[in-house]
C-alpha positions in Angstrom: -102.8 -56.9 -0.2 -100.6 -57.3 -2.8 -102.1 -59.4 -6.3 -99.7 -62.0 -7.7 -98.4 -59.6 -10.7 -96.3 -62.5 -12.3 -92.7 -61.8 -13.5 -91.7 -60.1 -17.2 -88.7 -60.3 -18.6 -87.3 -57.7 -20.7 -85.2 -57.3 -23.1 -83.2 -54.8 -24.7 -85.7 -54.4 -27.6 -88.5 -54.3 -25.1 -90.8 -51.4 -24.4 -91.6 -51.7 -20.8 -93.3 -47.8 -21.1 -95.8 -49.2 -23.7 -96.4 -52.6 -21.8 -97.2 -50.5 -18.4 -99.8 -48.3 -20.9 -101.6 -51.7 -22.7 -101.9 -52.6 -18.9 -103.7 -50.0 -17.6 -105.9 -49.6 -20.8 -107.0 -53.2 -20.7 -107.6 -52.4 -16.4 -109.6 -49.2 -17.1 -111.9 -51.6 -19.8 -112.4 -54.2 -17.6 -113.5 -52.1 -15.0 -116.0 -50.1 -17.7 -117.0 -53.7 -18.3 -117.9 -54.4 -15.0 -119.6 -51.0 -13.5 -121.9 -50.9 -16.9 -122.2 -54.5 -18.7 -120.3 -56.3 -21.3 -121.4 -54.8 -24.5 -119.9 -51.0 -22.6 -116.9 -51.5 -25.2 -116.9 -53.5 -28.3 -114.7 -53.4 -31.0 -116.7 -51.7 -34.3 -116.9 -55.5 -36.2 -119.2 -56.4 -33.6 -121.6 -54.2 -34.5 -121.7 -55.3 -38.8 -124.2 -57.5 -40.1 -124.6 -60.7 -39.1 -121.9 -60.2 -35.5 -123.2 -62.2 -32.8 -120.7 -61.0 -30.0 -123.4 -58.2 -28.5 -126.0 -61.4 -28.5 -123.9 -63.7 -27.3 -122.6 -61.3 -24.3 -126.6 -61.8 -22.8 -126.4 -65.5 -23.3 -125.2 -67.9 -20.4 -121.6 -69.3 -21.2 -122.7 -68.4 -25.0 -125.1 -70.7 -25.2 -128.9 -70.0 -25.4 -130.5 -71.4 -22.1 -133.8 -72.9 -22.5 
């Protein structure tokens, strides 16, 4: 089975290498993201004072359920 990979057009200018790389980098976090739990990669702001991201991550659609 083949997933709908959508179409990119390139240009001169364009660096298809570096797209291919960002794609496989953002594959190999989502599947981190999935075997462990969300909060497996952050970016370092979400770990200052006052970040909400790592609390809102254990929340349902972001919101605190009652």
């Amino acid at each position: 089975m083949v997933k709908n990979q959508g179409i990119l057009q390139v240009d001169l200018f364009t660096d298809t290498s570096k797209l291919e790389r960002e794609k496989s980098l953002q594959a190999t976090m989502l599947g981190i993201k999935k075997k462990f739990e969300k909060n497996a990669v952050l970016k370092g702001t979400n770990y200052l004072e006052g970040a909400t991201m790592r609390e809102r991550n254990g929340q349902i659609g972001g919101h605190k359920a009652k």
